[in-house]
SEKERO-417803 format. One record per residue (C-alpha): residue number from 0; x negated, y, z; residue in three letters. Coordinates in steps of 0.1 Angstrom, whole numbers. Example, Ala and Ser with C-alpha at 12.3 -4.5 7.8 and 13.67 -1.06 7.14 Angstrom:
2
REC     n      xx      yy      zz   res
REC     0    -123     -45      78   ala
REC     1    -137     -11      71   ser
***
This chain:
494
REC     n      xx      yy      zz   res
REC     0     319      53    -131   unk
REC     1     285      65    -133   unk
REC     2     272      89    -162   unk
REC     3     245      72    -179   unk
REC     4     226      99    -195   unk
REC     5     191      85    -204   unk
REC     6     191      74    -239   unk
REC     7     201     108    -249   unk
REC     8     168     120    -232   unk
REC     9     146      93    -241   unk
REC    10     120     115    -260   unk
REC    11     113     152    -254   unk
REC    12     135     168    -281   unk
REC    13     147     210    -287   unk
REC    14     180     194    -288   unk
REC    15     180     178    -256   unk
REC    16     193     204    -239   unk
REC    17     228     206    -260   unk
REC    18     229     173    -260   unk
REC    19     232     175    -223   unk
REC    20     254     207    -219   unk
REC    21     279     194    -244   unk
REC    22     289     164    -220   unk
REC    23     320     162    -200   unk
REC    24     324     137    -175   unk
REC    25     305     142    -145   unk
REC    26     290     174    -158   unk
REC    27     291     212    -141   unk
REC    28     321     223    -166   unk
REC    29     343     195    -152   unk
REC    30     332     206    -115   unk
REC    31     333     242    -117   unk
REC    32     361     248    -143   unk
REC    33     386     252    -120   unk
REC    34     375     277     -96   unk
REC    35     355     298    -124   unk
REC    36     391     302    -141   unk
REC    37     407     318    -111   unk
REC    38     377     339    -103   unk
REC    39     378     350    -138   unk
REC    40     418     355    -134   unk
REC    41     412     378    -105   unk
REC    42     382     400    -113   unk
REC    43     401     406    -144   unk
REC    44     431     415    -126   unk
REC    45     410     435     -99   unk
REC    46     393     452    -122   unk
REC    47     426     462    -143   unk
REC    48     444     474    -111   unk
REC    49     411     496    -101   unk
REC    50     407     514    -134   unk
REC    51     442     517    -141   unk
REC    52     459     524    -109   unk
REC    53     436     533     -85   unk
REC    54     414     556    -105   unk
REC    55     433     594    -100   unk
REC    56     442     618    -126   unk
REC    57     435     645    -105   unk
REC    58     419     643     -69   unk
REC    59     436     653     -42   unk
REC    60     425     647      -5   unk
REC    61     455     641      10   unk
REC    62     464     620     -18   unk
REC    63     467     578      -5   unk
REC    64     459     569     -39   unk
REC    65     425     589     -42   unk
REC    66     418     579      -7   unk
REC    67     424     540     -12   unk
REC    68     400     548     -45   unk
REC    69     371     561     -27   unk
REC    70     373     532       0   unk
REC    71     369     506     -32   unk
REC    72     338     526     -42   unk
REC    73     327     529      -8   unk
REC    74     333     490      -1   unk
REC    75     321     479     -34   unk
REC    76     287     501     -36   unk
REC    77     279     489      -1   unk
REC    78     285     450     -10   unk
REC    79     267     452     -40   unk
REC    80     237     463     -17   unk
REC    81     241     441      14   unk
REC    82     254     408       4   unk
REC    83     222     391      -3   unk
REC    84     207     400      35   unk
REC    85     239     391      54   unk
REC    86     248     359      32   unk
REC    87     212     336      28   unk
REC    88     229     317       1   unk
REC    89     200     299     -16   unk
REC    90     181     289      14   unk
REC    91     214     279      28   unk
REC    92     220     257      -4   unk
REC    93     183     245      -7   unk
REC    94     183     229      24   unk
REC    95     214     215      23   unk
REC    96     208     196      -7   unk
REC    97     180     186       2   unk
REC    98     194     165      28   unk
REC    99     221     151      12   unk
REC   100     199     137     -17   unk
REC   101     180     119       9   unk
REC   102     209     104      20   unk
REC   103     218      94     -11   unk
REC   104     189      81     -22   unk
REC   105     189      56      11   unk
REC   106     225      46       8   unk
REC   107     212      35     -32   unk
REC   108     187      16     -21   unk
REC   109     209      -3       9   unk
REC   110     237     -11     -16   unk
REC   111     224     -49     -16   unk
REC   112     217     -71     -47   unk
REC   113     221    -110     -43   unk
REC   114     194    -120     -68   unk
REC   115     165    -123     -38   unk
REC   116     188    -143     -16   unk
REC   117     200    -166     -51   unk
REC   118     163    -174     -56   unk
REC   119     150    -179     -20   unk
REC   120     177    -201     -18   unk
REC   121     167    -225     -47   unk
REC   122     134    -218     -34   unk
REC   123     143    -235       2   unk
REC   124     168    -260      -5   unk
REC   125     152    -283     -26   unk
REC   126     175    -316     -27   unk
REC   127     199    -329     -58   unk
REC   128     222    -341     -33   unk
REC   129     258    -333     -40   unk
REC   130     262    -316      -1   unk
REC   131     229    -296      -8   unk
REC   132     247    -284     -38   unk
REC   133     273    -273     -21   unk
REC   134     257    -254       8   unk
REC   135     238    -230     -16   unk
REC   136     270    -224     -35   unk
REC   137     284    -216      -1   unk
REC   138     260    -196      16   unk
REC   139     262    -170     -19   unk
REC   140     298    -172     -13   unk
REC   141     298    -161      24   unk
REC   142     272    -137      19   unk
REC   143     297    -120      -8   unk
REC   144     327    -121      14   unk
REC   145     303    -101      38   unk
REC   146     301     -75      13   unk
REC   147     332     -74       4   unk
REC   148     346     -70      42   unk
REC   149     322     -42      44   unk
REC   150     333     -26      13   unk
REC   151     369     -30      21   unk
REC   152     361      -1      49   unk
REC   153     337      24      32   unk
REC   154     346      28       2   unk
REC   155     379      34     -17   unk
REC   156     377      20     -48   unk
REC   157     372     -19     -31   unk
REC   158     404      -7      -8   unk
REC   159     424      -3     -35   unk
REC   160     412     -36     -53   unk
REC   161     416     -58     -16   unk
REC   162     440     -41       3   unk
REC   163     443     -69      26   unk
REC   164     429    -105      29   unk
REC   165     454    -122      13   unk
REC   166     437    -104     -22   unk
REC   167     409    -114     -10   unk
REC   168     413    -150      -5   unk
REC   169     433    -147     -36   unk
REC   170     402    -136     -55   unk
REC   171     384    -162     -48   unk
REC   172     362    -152     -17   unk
REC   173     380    -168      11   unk
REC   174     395    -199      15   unk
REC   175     426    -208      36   unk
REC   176     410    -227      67   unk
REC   177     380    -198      64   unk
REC   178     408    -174      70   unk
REC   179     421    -196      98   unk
REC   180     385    -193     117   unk
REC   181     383    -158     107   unk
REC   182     419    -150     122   unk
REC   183     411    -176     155   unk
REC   184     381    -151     170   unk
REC   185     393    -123     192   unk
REC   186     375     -97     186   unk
REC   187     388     -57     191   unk
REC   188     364     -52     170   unk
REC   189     346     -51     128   unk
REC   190     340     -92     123   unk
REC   191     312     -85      95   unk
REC   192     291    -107     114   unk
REC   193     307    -140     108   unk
REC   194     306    -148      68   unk
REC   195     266    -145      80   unk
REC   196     273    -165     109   unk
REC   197     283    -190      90   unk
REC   198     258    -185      69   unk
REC   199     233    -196      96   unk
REC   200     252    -225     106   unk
REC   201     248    -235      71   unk
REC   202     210    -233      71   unk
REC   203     203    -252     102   unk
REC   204     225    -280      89   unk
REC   205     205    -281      59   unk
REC   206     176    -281      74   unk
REC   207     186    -307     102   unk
REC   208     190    -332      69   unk
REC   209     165    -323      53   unk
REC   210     171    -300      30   unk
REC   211     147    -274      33   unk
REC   212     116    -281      28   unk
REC   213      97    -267      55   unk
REC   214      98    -246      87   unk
REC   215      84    -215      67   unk
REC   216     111    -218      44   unk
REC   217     137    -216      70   unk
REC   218     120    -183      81   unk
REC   219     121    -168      45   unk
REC   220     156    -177      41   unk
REC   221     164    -165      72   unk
REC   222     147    -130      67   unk
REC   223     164    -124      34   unk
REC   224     198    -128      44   unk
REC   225     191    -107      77   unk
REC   226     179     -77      50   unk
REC   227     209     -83      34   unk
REC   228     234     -78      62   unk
REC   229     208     -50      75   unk
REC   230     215     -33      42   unk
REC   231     255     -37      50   unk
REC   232     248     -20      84   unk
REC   233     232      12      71   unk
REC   234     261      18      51   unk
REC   235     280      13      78   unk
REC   236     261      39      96   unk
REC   237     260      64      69   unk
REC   238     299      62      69   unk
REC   239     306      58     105   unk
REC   240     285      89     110   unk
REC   241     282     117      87   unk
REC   242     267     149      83   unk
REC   243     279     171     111   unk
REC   244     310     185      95   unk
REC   245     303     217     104   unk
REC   246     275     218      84   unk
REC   247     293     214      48   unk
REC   248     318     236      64   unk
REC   249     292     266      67   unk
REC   250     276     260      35   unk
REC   251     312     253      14   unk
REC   252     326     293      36   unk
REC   253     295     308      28   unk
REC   254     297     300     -11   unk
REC   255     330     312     -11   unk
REC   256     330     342      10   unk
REC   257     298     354      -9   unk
REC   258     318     354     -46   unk
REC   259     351     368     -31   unk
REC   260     331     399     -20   unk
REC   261     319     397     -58   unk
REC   262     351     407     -67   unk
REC   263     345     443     -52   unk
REC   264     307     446     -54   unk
REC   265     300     436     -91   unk
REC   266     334     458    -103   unk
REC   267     324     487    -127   unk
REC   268     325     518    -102   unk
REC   269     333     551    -117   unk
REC   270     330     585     -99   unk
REC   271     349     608    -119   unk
REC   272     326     638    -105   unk
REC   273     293     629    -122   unk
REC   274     308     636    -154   unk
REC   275     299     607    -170   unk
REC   276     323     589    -194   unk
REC   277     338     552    -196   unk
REC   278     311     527    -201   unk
REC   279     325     495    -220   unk
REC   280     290     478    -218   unk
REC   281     291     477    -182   unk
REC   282     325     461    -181   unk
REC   283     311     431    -197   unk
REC   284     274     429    -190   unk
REC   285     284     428    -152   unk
REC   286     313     402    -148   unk
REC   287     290     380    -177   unk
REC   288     260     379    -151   unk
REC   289     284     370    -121   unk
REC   290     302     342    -143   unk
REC   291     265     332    -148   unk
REC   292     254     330    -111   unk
REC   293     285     313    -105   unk
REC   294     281     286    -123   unk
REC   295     249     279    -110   unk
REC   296     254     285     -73   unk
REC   297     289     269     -73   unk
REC   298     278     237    -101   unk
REC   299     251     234     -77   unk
REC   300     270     231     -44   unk
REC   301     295     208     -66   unk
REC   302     265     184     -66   unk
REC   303     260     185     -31   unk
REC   304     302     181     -23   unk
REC   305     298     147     -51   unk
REC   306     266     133     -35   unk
REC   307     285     139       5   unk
REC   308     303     104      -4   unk
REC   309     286      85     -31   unk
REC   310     311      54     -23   unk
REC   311     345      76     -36   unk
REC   312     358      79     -65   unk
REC   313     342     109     -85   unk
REC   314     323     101    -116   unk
REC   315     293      98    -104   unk
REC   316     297      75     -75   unk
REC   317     287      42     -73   unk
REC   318     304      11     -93   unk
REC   319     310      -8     -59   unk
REC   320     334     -28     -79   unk
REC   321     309     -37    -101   unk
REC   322     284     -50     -81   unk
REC   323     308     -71     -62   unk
REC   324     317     -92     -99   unk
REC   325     282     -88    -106   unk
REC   326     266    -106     -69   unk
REC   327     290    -135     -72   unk
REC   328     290    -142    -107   unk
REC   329     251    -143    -108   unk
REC   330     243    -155     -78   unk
REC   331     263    -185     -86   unk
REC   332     246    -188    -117   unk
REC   333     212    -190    -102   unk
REC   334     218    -216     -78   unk
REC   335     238    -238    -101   unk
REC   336     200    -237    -123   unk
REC   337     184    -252     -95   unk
REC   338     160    -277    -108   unk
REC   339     159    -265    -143   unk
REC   340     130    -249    -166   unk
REC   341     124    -255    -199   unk
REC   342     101    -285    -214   unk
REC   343      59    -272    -210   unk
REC   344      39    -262    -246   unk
REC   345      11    -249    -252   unk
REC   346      18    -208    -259   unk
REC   347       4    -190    -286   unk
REC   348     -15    -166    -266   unk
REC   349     -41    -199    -260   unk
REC   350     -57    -186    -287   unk
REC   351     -85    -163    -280   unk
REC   352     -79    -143    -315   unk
REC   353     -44    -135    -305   unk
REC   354     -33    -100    -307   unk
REC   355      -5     -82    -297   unk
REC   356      24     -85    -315   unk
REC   357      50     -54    -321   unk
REC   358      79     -46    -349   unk
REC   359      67     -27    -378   unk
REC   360      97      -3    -368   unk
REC   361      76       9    -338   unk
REC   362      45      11    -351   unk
REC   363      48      35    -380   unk
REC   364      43      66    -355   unk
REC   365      24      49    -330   unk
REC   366       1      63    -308   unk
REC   367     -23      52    -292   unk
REC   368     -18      50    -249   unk
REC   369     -47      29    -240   unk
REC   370     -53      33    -202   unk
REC   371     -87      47    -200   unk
REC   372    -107      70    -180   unk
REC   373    -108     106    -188   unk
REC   374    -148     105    -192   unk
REC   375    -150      72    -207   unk
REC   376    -155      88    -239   unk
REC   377    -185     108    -226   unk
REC   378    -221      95    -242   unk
REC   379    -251     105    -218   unk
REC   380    -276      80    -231   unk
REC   381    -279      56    -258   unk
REC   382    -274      19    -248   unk
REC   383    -307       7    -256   unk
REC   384    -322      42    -240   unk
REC   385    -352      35    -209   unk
REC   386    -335      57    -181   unk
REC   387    -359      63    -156   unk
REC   388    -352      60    -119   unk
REC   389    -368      71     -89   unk
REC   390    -358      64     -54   unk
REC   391    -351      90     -31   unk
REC   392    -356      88       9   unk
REC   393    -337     115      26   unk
REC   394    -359     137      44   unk
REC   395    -355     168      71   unk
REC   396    -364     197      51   unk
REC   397    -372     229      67   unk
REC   398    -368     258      47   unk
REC   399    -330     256      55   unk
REC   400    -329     255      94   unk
REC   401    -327     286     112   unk
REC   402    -330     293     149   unk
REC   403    -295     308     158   unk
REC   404    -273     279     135   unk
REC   405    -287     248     146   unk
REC   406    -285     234     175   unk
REC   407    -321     224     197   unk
REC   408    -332     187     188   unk
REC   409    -330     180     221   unk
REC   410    -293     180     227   unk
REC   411    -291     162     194   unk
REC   412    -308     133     210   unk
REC   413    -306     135     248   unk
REC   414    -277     115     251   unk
REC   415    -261      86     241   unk
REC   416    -274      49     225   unk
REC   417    -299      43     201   unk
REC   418    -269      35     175   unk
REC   419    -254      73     183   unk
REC   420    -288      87     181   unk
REC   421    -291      71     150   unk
REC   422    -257      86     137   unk
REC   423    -271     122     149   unk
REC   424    -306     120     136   unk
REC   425    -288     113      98   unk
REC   426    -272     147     102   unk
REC   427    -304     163      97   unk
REC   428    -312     145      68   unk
REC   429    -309     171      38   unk
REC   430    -326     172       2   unk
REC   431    -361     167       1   unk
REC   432    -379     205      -1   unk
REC   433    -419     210      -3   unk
REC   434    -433     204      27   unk
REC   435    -446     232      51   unk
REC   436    -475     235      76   unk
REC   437    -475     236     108   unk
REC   438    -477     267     130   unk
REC   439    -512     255     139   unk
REC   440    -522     254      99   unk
REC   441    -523     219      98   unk
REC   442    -507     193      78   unk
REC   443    -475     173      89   unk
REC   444    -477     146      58   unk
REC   445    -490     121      79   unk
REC   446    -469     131     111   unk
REC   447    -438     130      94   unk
REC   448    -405     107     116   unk
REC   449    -392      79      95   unk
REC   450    -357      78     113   unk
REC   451    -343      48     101   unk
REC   452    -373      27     106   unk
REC   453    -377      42     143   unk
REC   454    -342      41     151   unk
REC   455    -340       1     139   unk
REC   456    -372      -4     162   unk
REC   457    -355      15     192   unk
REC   458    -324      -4     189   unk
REC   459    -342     -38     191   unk
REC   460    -365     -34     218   unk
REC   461    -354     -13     252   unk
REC   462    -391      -5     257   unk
REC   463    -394      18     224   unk
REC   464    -364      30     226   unk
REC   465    -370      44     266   unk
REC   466    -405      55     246   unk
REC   467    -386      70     220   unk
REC   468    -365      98     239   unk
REC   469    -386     102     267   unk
REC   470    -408     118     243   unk
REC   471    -376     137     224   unk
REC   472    -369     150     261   unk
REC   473    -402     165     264   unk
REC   474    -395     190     239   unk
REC   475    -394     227     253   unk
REC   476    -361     242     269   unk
REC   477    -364     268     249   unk
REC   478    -376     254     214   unk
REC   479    -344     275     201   unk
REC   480    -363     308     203   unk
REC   481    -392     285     179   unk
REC   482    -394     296     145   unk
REC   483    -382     269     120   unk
REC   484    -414     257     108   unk
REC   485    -425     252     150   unk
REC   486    -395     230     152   unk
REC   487    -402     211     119   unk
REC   488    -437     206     135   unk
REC   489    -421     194     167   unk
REC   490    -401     168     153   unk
REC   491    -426     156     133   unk
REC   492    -447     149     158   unk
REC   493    -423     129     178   unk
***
């Protein structure tokens, strides 16, 4: 059954956390329990045997005992340094997860609801008659049985509830001659596909009487029952082809292998020549911070080993049972309330002075969460303030162009349509600056290019606009080696 968690978190709390840590089922104690026992068990015992057998009362050379010692130092020093480099263990992990939450996450979403189908249905098939009534009763029915069929194969949990058809047709799903039909097709092969067969053969003899209510509504039926047994198929894939199992093999080795070699390399290791004494603190500050990282390392590739199969039987895997009662029971429901809604009346919130209307519970901390904008707040002028405004014509200015950045004006507007010339020519356009003279000393106020009004001239008649670069063209080849006020001059003057 799933672990519903969410009430307990349902404000931001100090206490959150214990609350958390202090459950059971489904948690990381449950998952890592086991195995953190016997690695505890045998670093205990390891470490017992090394300080008490291994370590020599006096060293002799030749000794097997004092050589066995120094190869446990040796071994454990040189793990303790290397294991992280030959053993990527988090990246490992990180990606590993990764994908398998993504899995999960796609399998949730494919589990299939009925409620769509239920209300399409009474949607569609809009007749009283007694047979119409029974074809939507029917088609939730069938579409169940297709669930259930598909269940019976992925997951567990529904085996053990159907083993066979007879506890199907027992529960209510199947009937005898449907059973008959179902038996009558040879087929070597899954027979998913006919509950939604028949289905279809429903639909079309509903809507050969009548029934439906138009072409469209066929369609819409149609789709939804095809998402429905598109949602079956996924989970069909996702079981019929898992994750490369030599993936999870690697990952599961790896996690292993790296804390079995933390047997040796997080031991206390004594060398009786450097004089120092026993250290109790380092027996238990080391083993402490291993038990730490194994918890989190192992609780985490727990996670991973629980989301492989959501469809088991671990806690935290999906209630297939559940939603089996829960499609047929209120699928039938909706159809059976075709036709009925409560008698109209006018609703209180007609009133234009209605306000909202909350339990006084709630609102003796309440806050306010209006959705606003972050600036709204902001006062820049007063509402009854005269704000000025000016219009502003976007000009060339020239005290920002310089020879060896800008490319000539003549590429700019040798090629191409009035309508890309157009587009080019507004790349120039920059904050109005103080106008400049010429080279020549004289004025360019009265010389100056209106772009948009030539370009809109130039577009409508081919005349101008042959006028219009012809005399662009004419512009020097070498108007790049022109200082910028030269070029301003140029321009204008075209």
């Amino acid at each position: 059954m799933t672990v519903s968690y969410n009430s307990e978190i349902s404000s931001v709390s100090s206490f959150n956390f214990l609350r958390l840590m202090c459950r059971w089922r489904g948690s990381i104690w449950k998952s890592v329990l086991s195995e953190l026992m016997m690695w505890i068990t045998s670093y205990i015992s390891l470490a017992l045997f090394y300080h008490l057998v291994l370590f020599p009362k006096r060293f002799d050379e030749d000794n097997m005992v004092v050589k066995l010692f120094r190869w446990f130092n040796d071994g454990g020093t040189y793990f303790g340094k290397e294991l992280h480099n030959y053993i990527p263990l988090t990246f490992m992990l990180a990606f590993f997860v990764s994908i398998i939450v993504a899995r999960w996450r796609h399998m949730f979403a494919n589990l299939g609801f009925i409620e769509s189908i239920a209300l399409t249905i009474n949607a569609t098939i809009v007749s009283n008659a007694e047979e119409a009534f029974l074809i939507r009763r029917n088609l939730i029915r069938y579409v169940c049985l297709a669930q259930v069929m598909v269940y019976r194969d992925i997951s567990i949990r529904v085996r053990r509830r159907f083993p066979n058809m007879d506890s199907v047709k027992k529960a209510g799903f199947l009937f005898d001659n449907e059973e008959e039909m179902l038996n009558a097709i040879d087929l070597d092969y899954n027979k998913y596909w006919v509950p939604i067969n028949w289905c279809v053969t429903l639909l079309n003899k509903a809507n050969e009487k009548g029934y439906i209510i138009s072409a469209p509504a066929l369609c819409a039926l149609h789709k939804e029952i095809k998402d429905f047994r598109g949602s079956l198929a996924t989970l069909c894939n996702y079981d019929w082809c898992p994750i490369p199992i030599a993936y999870p093999q690697v990952v599961f080795f790896a996690v292993r292998i790296y804390f079995l070699f933390c047997l040796f390399s997080r031991q206390y290791i004594r060398n009786p020549n450097d004089g120092k004494e026993f250290e109790v603190i380092q027996m238990i500050v080391r083993p402490i911070l291993t038990i730490i990282e194994f918890i989190c390392i192992l609780g985490w590739m727990k996670v991973a080993e629980a989301l492989l199969n959501p469809l088991g039987e671990d806690d935290d895997d999906f209630e297939t049972n559940f939603l089996i009662d829960k499609n047929i029971f209120t699928g039938m429901r909706i159809v059976d309330c075709f036709g009925q809604a409560p008698p109209l009346a006018q609703d209180m919130f007609s009133d234009p002075g209605a306000l909202p209307i909350y339990s006084e519970e709630s609102q003796r901390n309440y806050q306010s969460g209006a959705l606003v904008g972050s600036v709204s707040h902001v006062t820049l002028a007063q509402t009854d303030e005269n704000i000025h405004m000016v219009p502003l014509s976007p000009r060339l200015s020239s005290g920002d162009i310089h020879g060896h950045d800008r490319p000539s004006v003549r590429r700019r507007f040798k090629f191409g349509t009035a309508s890309q010339a157009g587009s080019r020519a507004s790349s120039f356009r920059e904050h109005r600056l103080p106008r400049q003279d010429t080279i020549e000393g004289e004025n360019n106020d009265g010389l100056e290019l209106d772009y948009e009004k030539n370009l809109e001239e130039a577009a409508g008649s081919p005349t101008r606009n042959a006028v219009f670069f012809s005399n662009l063209s004419q512009i020097s080849e070498n108007d790049e080696d022109c200082p910028a006020t030269a070029k301003t001059s140029v321009v204008s003057r075209v």
